[in-house]
Structures are given as structure tokens and as C-alpha cells.
KEMI-176069 format. One record per residue (C-alpha): chain; x negated, y, z negated; residue number from 1; residue in three letters. Coordinates in steps of 0.001 Angstrom, whole numbers. Example, Ala and Ser with C-alpha at 12.3 -4.5 7.8 and 13.67 -1.06 7.14 Angstrom:
<pts>
+-------+---------+---------+---------+-----+-----+
: chain :      c1 :      c2 :      c3 :   n : res :
+-------+---------+---------+---------+-----+-----+
:     A :  -12300 :   -4500 :   -7800 :   1 : ALA :
:     A :  -13670 :   -1060 :   -7140 :   2 : SER :
+-------+---------+---------+---------+-----+-----+
</pts>
This chain:
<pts>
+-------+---------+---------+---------+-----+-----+
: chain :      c1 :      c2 :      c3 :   n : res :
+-------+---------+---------+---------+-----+-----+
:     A :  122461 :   44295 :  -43095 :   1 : UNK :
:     A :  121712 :   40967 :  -41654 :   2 : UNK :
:     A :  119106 :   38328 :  -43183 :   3 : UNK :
:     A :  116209 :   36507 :  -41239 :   4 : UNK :
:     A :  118024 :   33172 :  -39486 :   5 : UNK :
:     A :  118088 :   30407 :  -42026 :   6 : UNK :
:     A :  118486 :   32671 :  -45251 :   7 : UNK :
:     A :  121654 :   32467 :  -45769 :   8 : UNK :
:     A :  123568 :   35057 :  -43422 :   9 : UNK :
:     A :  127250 :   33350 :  -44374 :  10 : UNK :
:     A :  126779 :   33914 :  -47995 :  11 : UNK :
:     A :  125575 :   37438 :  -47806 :  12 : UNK :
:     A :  128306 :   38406 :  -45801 :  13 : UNK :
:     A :  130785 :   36497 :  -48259 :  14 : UNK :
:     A :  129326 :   38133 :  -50853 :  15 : UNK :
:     A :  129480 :   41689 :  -49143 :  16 : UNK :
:     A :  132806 :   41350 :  -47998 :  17 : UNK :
:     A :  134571 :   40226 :  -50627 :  18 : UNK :
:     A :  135502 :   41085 :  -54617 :  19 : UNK :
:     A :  133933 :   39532 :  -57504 :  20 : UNK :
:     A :  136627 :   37484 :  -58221 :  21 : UNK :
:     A :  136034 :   35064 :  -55132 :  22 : UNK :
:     A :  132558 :   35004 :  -55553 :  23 : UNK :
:     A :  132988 :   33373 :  -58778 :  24 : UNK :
:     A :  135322 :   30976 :  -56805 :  25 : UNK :
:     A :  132120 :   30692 :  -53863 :  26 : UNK :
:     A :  129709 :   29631 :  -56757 :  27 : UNK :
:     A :  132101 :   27809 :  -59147 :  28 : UNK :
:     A :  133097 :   25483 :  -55745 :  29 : UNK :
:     A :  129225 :   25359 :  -55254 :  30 : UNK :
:     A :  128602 :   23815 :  -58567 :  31 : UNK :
:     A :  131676 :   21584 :  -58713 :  32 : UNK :
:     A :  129747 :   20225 :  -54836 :  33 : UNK :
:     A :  126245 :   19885 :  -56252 :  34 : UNK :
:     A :  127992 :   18006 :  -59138 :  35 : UNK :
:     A :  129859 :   15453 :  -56873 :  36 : UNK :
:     A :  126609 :   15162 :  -55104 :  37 : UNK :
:     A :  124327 :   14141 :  -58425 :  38 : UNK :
:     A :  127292 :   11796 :  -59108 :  39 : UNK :
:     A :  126815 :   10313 :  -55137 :  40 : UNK :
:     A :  123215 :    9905 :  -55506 :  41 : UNK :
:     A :  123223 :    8270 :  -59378 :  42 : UNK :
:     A :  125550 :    5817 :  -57677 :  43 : UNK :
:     A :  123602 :    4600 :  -54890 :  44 : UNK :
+-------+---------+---------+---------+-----+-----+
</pts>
């Protein structure tokens, strides 16, 4: 099952193709990203 271009077709196929367990890791890495980035931007 594919997405429309632009949706997200990596993640989906992350999330179909593999267990729970590294999705947690996908969206824990995610957060610790978006994190970093709030820290970048309170900086400038």
C-alpha cells in the first residue's frame, strides 16, 4: 500500500516493515530531533 507523494511513504513502510519495538526507537529519535531543534531555534 503506497501513500500519495509527499505523505510520508518512508515512514509507512518503516512502520509496516518493522516490529513495535523500533518504532518506538523511529519516534523516540523523532522527539529527541524536534527537541535539539527547539533548543537551535531558542538559541538564535
Amino acid at each position: 500500500m503506497r501513500t500519495p507523494a509527499g505523505h510520508g511513504d518512508e515512514s509507512s513502510n518503516i512502520f509496516a516493515s518493522e516490529p513495535r519495538v523500533s518504532i518506538s526507537k523511529v519516534t523516540s529519535n523523532r522527539v529527541m530531533i524536534f527537541q535539539r531543534n527547539l533548543e537551535k531555534s531558542k538559541k538564535l
